[in-house]
C-alpha positions as CSV (number, residue, x, y, z in Angstrom):
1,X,0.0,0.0,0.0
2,X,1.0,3.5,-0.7
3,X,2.9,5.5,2.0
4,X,0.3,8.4,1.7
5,X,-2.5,5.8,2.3
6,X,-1.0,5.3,5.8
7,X,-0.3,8.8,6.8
8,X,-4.2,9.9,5.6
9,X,-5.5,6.8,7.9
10,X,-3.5,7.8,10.7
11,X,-4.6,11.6,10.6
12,X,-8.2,10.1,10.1
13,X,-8.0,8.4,13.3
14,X,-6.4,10.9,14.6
15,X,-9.2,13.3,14.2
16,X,-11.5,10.6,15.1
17,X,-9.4,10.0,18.5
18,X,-9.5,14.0,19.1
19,X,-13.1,13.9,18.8
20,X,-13.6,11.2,21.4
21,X,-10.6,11.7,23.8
22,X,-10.7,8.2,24.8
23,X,-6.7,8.1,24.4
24,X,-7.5,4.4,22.5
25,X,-7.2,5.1,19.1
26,X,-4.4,7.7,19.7
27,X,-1.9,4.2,19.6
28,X,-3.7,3.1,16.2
29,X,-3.4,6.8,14.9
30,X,1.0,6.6,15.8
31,X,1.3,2.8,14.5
32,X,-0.8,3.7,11.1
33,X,2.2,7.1,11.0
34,X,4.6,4.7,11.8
35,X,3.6,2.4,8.9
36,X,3.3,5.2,6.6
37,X,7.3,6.1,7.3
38,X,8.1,2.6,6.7
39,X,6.0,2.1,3.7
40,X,8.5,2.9,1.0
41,X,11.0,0.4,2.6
42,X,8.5,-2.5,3.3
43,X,6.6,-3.1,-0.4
44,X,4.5,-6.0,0.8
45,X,1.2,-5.3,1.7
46,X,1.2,-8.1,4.2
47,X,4.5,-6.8,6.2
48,X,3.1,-3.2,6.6
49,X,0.1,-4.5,8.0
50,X,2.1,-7.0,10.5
51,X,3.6,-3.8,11.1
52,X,0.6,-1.9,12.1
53,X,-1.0,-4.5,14.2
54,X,2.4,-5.5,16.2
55,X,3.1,-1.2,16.6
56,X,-1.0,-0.8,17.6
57,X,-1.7,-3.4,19.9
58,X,1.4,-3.2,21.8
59,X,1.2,0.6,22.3
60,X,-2.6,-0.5,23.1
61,X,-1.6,-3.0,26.0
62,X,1.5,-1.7,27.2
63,X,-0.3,1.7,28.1
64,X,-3.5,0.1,29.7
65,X,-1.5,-0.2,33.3
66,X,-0.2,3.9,33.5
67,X,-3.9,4.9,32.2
68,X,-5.7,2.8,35.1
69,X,-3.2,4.3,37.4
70,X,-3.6,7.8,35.9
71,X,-7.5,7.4,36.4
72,X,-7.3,5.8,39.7
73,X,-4.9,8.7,40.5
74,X,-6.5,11.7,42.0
75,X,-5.1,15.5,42.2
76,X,-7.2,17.4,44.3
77,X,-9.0,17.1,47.8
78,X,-12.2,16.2,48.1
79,X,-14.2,18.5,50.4
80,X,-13.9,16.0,53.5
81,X,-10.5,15.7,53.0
82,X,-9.8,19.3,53.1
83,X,-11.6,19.3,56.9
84,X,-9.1,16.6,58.5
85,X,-7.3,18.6,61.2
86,X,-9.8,21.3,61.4
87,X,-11.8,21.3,65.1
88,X,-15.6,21.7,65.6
89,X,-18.2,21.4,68.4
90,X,-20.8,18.1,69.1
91,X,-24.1,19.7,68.2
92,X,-25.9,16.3,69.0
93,X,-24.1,13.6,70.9
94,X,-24.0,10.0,70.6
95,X,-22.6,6.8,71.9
96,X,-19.4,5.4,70.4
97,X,-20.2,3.6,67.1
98,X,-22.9,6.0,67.0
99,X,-23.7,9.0,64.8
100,X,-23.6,12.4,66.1
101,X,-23.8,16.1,64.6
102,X,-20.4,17.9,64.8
103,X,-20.9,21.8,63.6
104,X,-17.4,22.3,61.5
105,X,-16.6,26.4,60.1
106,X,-20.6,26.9,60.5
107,X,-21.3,23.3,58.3
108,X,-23.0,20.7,60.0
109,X,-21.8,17.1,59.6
110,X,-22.6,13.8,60.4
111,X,-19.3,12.1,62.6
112,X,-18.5,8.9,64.6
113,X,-16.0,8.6,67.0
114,X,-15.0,5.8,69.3
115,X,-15.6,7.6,72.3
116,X,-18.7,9.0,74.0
117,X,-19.4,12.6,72.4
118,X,-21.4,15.1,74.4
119,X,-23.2,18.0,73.3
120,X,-21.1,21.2,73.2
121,X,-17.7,19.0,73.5
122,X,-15.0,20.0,70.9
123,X,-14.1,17.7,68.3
124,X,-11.0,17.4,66.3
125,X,-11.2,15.6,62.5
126,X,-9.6,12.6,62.2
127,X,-10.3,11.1,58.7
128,X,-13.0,11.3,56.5
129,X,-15.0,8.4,54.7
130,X,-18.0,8.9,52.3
131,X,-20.1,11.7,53.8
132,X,-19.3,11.0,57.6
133,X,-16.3,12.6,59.7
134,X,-14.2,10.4,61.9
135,X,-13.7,12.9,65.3
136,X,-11.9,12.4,68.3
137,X,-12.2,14.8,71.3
138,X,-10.2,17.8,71.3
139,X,-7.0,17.5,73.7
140,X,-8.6,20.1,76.1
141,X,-12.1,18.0,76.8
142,X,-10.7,15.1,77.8
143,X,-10.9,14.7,81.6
């Protein structure tokens, strides 16, 4: 097949790939490039399309790892996170294991904490999970 053949496929799925941003046609865009470079050395139809399956589908499984880690990957705080270390007061108490209301910069949140909390005690964030605060009791309340 012609060079040019390979170079108008790859921009094709390029733009295709651009379109989608899935990031998995960008390897079939580079391996139908790469064929295209290599076409006027490689005359056999057969060979240049080894060449663009072997180039495509490793690029294809050898990036699948890094783009699960990239997606597990996260670059910002969530809001929870962002209160660990922050203090607050027990609106309504609760029994350890149990669920109080803990009033954080004027937000009211739902915490647990392995101790007893009391209404009006201080609370210090621990940890965050889903929508509930993990709170300990601020150094000065304990008796």
């Amino acid at each position: 097949m012609e060079w040019w053949i390979w170079l108008v496929l790859g921009v094709g799925i390029g733009i295709v790939e651009l379109s989608s941003v899935t990031f998995v046609l960008l390897w079939f865009a580079i391996a139908a490039v790469v064929t295209a470079a290599v076409a006027p050395f490689v005359h056999s139809l057969w060979v240049q399309l080894l060449i663009f399956a072997v180039l495509s589908l490793g690029m294809y499984f050898a990036s699948r790892p890094l783009a699960k880690k990239w997606r597990r990957t996260r670059t910002f705080s969530t809001h929870l996170e962002t209160r660990v270390g922050h203090t607050g007061v027990v609106v309504s108490g609760a029994e350890p294991g149990g669920f109080a209301t803990v009033r954080i910069e004027g937000e009211l949140w739902s915490a647990t904490c392995t101790e007893p909390l009391r209404a009006g005690a201080g609370v210090i964030v621990k940890d965050a999970e889903g929508a509930i605060l993990k709170v300990a009791p601020a150094p000065d309340n304990r008796g």
